[in-house]
Structures are given as C-alpha cells and as structure tokens.
C-alpha positions as CSV (number, residue, x, y, z in Angstrom):
1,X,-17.7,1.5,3.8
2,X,-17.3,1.1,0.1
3,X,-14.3,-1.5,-1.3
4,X,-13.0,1.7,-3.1
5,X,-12.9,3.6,-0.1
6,X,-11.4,0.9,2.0
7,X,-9.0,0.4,-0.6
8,X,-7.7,3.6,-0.7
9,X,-7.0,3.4,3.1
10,X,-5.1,-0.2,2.9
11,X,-2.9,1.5,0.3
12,X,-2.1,4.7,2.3
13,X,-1.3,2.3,5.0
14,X,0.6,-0.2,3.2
15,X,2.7,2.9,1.6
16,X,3.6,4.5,4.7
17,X,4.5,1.1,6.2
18,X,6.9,0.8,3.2
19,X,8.0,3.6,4.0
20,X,9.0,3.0,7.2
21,X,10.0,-0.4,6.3
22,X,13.1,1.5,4.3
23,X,14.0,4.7,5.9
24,X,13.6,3.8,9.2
25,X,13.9,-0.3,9.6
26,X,16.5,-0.9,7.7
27,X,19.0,1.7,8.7
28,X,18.1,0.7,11.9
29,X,19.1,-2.7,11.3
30,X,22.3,-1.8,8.7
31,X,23.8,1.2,10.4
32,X,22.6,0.5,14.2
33,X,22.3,-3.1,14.2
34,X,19.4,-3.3,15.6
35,X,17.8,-6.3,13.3
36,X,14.7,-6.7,15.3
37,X,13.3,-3.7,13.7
38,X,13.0,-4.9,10.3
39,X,11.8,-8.2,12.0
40,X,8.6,-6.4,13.5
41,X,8.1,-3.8,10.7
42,X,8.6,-6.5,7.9
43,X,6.3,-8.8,9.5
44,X,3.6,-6.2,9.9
45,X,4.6,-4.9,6.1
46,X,3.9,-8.0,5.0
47,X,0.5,-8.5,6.7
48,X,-0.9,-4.8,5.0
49,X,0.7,-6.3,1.5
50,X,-1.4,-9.1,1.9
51,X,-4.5,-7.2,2.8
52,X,-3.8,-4.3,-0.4
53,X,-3.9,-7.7,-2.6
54,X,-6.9,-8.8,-1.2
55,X,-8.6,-5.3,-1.4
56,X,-7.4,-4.4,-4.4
57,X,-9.5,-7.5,-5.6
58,X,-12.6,-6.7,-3.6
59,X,-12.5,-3.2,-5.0
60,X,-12.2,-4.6,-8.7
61,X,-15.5,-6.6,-8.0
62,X,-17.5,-3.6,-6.9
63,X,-16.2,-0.4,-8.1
64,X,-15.0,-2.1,-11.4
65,X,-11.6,-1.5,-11.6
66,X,-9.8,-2.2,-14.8
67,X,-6.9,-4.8,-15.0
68,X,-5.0,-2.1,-16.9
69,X,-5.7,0.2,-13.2
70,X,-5.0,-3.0,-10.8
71,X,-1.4,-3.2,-12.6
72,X,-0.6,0.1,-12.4
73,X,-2.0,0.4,-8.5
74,X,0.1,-2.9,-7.5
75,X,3.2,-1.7,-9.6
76,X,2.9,1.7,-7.5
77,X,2.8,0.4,-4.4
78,X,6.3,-1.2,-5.2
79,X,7.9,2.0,-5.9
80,X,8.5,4.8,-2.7
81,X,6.1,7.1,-2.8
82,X,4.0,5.5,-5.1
83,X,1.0,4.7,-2.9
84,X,0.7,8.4,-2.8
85,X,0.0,9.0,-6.4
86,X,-2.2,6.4,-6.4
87,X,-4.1,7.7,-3.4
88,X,-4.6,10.9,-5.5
89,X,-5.8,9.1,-8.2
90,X,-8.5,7.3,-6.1
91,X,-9.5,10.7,-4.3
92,X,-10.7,11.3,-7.9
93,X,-12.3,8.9,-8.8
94,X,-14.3,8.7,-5.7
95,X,-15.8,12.0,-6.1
96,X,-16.9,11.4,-9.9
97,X,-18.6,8.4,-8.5
C-alpha cells in the first residue's frame, strides 16, 4: 500500500477517533460520570495521533509532501472535522498521481 494511501486511512481514523473522543467520551464522562470512557478512548486517541505523526512523515518521504502541506494536514487534524477536508484533499491528489 502506498505511504499516501496509508496516510489517508490513519487520518480518517484518527479524525473520527477525535470525534468520538469529544461528542461521545467526554459527555460521557462530564454529564454521566462515567470517566473511564475518556480513559479508553483517550488512550486509544492518543495511540492513532502517534501513528498520523509517524505517517504523515513516511508519506512526505515517498509521495513528497510539502512542509507547507504537512502543516496544514497536522493543523487540520486539530480542528473537528478537519481530517475530513483533508481526506478530500488527499482523494485528489491520489488520482492525479
């Protein structure tokens, strides 16, 4: 599988786990006190931010992203939602390569 490719799957993964991190963790914890759920989806949140870093990386080795691209891919993936643009943006340039 190409670093691109994988890429784009670690950040659709690491997005939703975000996701879920914040709309359905933490108002589990907050509003149901139930703090073990942001225990075992933080933990595992953590683990896929790791692994985006590390792709993200591979992916600028062989498919040549830019700095300029691996800011603005890291910076999305802090933002809700943001994994998605960036997943549309990859979609495109994987079928112009």
């Amino acid at each position: 599988m190409p670093e691109l490719k994988r890429f784009k799957l670690i950040n659709k993964i690491e997005g939703i786990s975000f996701l879920i991190l914040l709309f359905i963790a933490m108002p589990m914890k907050y509003m149901l006190d139930i703090p073990m759920a942001t225990k075992i989806v933080g933990m595992l949140h953590g683990l896929l931010v790791f692994a985006f870093i590390y792709q993200i990386f591979e992916a600028k080795k062989e498919a040549g992203l830019t700095w300029k691209e691996m800011g603005k891919y890291t910076l999305l993936s802090l933002i809700p939602f943001g994994s998605f643009y960036t997943d549309k943006e990859l979609a495109k340039k994987l079928t112009t390569a």
